[in-house]
C-alpha positions in Angstrom: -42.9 -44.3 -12.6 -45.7 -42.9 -10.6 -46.0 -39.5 -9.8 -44.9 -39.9 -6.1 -41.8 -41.3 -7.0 -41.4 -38.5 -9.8 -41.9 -35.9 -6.7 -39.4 -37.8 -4.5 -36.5 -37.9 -7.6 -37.4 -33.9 -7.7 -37.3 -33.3 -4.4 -33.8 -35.7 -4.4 -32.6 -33.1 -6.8 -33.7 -30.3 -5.4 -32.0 -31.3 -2.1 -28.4 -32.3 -4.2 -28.7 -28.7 -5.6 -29.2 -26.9 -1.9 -26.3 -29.1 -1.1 -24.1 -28.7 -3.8 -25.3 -24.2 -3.9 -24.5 -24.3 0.3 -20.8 -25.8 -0.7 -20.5 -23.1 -3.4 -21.3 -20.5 -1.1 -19.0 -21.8 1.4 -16.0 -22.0 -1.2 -17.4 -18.3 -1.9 -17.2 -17.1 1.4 -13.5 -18.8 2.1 -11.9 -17.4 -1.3 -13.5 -13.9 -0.4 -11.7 -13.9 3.6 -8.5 -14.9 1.3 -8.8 -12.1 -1.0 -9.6 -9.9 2.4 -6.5 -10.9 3.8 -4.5 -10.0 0.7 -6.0 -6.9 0.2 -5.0 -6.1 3.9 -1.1 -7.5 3.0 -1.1 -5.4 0.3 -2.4 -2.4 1.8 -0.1 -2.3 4.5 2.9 -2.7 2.0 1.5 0.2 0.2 1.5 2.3 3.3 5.1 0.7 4.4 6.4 2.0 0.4 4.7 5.2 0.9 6.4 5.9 4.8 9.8 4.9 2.9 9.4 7.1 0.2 8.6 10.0 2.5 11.4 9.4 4.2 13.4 9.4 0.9 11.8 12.8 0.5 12.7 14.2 3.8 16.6 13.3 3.8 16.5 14.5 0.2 15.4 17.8 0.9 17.4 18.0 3.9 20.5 17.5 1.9 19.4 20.1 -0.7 19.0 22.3 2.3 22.2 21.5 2.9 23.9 22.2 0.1 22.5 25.5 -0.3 23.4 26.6 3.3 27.2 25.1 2.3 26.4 27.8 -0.6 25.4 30.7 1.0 28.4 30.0 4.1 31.1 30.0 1.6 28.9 32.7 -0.1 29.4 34.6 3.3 33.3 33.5 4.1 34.3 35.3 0.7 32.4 38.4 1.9 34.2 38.3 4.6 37.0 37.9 3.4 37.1 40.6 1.0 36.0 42.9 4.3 39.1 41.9 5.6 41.1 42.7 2.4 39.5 46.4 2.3 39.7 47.0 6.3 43.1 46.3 6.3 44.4 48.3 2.8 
């Protein structure tokens, strides 16, 4: 084998591994746009999770609010009540 043909098989070689190193970066960049796209997906389920669970929070503090007004009315009916009781003895 002469040495121009040795240069040509390198150079063949060279050229397979440009082509086969382009197609590995192409895979690359494709997997990386599908990871981009589920790191988006998954972000915006995170933030759909979170607005539900502060919603969960708001009715939930609401009700305790609730509850304790219930509290102090009842609270305020007995005083009331007992006003009554004394006004009218």
């Amino acid at each position: 084998m002469t040495k121009h043909q040795r240069l040509d098989d390198v150079n063949r070689r060279l050229d397979d591994v440009n082509i086969h190193l382009a197609d590995q970066s192409r895979r690359i960049d494709e997997t990386n746009k599908r990871i981009d796209a589920i790191h988006a997906d998954l972000l915006k389920r995170i933030d759909e999770v979170n607005h539900r669970l502060n919603r969960l929070y708001e009715v939930i503090v609401r009700r305790n609010e609730h509850t304790q007004l219930e509290q102090r009315v009842l609270h305020l009916e007995q005083d009331v009540e007992e006003i009554k009781r004394k006004i009218a003895a």
